[in-house]
FIZA-247271 format. One record per residue: residue number from 1; residue in three letters; x, y, z of N, C-alpha, C in turn. Coordinates in steps of 0.2 Angstrom, whole numbers, plus 5000, padded with zeros to 4 digits. Example, Ala and Ser with C-alpha at 12.3 -4.5 7.8 and 13.67 -1.06 7.14 Angstrom:
<1; "ALA"; <5066; 4972; 5039>; <5062; 4978; 5039>; <5066; 4984; 5039>>
<2; "SER"; <5064; 4989; 5035>; <5068; 4995; 5036>; <5064; 5000; 5039>>
REM end
This chain:
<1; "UNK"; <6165; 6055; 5633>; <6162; 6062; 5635>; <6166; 6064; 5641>>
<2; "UNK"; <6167; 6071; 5641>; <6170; 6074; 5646>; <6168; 6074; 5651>>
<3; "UNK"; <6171; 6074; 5657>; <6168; 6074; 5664>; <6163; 6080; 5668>>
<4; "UNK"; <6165; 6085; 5664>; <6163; 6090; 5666>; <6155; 6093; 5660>>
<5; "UNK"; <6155; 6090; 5658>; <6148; 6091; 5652>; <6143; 6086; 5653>>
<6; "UNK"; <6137; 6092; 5653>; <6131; 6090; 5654>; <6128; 6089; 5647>>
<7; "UNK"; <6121; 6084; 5649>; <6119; 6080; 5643>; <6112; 6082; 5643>>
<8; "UNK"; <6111; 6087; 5637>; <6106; 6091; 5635>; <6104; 6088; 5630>>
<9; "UNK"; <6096; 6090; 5626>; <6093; 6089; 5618>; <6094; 6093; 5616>>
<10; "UNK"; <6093; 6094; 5609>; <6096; 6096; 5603>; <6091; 6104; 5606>>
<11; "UNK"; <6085; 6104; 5607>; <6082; 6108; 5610>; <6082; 6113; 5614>>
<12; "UNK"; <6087; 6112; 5620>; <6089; 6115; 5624>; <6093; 6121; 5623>>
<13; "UNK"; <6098; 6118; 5617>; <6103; 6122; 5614>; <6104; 6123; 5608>>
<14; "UNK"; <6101; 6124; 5605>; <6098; 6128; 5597>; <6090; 6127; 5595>>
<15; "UNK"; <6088; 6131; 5590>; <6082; 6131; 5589>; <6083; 6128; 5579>>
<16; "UNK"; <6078; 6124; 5581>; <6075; 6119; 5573>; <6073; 6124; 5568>>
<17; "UNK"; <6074; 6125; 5564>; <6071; 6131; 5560>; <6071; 6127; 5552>>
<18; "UNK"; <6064; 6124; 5547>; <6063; 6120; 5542>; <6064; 6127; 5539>>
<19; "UNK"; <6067; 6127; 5533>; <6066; 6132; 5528>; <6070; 6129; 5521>>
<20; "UNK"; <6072; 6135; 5518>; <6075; 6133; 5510>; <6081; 6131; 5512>>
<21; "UNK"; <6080; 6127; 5506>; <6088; 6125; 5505>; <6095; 6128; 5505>>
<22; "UNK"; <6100; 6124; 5508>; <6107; 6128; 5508>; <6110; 6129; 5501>>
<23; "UNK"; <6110; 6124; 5497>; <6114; 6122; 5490>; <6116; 6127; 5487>>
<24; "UNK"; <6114; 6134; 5487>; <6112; 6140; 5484>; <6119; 6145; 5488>>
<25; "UNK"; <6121; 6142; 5494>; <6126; 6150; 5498>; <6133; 6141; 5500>>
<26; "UNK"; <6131; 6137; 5497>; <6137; 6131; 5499>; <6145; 6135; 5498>>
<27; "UNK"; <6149; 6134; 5502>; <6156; 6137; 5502>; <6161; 6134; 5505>>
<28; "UNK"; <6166; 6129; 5500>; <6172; 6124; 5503>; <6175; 6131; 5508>>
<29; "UNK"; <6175; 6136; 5506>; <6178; 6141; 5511>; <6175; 6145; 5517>>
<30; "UNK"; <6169; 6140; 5520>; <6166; 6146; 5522>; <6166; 6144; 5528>>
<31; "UNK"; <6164; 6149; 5534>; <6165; 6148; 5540>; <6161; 6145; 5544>>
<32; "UNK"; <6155; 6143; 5542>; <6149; 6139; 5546>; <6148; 6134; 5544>>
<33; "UNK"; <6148; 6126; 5546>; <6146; 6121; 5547>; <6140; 6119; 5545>>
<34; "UNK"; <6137; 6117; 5539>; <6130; 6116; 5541>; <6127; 6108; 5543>>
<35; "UNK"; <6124; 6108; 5548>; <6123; 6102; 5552>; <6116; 6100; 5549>>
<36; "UNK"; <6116; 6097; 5545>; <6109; 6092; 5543>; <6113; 6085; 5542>>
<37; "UNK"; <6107; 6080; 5539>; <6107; 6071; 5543>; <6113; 6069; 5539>>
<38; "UNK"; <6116; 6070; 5535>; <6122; 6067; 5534>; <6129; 6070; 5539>>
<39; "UNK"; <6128; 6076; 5540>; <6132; 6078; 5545>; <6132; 6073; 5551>>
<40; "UNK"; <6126; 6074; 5554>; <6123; 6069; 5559>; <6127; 6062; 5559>>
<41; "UNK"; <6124; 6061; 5553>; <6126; 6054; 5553>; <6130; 6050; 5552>>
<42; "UNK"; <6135; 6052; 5549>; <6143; 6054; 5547>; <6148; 6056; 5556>>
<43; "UNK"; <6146; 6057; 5559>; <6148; 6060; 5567>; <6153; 6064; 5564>>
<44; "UNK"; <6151; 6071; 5561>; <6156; 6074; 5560>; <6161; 6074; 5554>>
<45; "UNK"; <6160; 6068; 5551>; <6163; 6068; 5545>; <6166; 6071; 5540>>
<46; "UNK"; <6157; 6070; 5538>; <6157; 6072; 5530>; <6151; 6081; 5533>>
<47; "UNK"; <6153; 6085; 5529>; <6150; 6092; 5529>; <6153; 6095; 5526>>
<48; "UNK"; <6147; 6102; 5524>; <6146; 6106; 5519>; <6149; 6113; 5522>>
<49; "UNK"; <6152; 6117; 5522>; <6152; 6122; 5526>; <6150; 6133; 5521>>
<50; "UNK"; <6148; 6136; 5524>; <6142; 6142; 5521>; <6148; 6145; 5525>>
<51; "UNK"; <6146; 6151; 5521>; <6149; 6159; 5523>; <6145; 6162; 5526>>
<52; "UNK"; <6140; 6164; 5526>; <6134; 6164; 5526>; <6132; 6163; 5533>>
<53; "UNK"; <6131; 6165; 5539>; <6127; 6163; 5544>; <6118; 6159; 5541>>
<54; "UNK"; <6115; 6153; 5541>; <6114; 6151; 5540>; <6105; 6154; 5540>>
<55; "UNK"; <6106; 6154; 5549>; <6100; 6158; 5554>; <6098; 6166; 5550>>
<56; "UNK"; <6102; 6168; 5550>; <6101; 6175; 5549>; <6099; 6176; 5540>>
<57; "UNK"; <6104; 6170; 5537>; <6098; 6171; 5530>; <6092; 6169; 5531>>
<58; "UNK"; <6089; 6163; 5534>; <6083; 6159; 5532>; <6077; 6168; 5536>>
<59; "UNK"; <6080; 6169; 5541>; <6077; 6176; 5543>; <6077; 6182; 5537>>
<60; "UNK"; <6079; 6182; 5533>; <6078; 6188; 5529>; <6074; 6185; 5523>>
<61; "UNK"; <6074; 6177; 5522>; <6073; 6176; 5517>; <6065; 6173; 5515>>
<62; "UNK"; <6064; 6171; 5522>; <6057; 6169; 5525>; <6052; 6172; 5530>>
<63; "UNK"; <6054; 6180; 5532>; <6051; 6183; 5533>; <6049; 6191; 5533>>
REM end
C-alpha cells in the first residue's frame, strides 16, 4: 500500500445498492468494471465489464 492512502470501508466510499442482475447489459467492450464477489475475490482478476454505468441503470430501473 502506498504511503500516502488512507484506509477506509467499502462504506465510506461507495454506496451498496442490492438490485437486478448485470447479465442482461454484460460488455467485453464496455467501460465500467463490475465489482461483485468473484471480482473481490479474484483481487482484480477475473471481471466483467458494462457499458452501461451500472448505478444510474439500477436507478431508472428500480424506481
Amino acid at each position: 500500500m502506498k504511503s500516502n492512502w488512507k484506509i477506509k470501508t467499502v462504506g465510506e466510499i461507495c454506496e451498496f445498492i442490492n438490485g437486478k442482475g448485470h447479465e442482461k447489459i454484460i460488455d467485453e467492450n464496455g467501460k465500467y468494471i463490475v465489482v461483485n464477489s468473484k471480482f473481490v475475490s479474484s483481487n482484480g482478476k477475473i471481471y466483467k465489464k458494462v457499458t452501461l454505468n451500472y448505478y444510474h441503470y439500477l436507478k431508472m430501473t428500480l424506481y
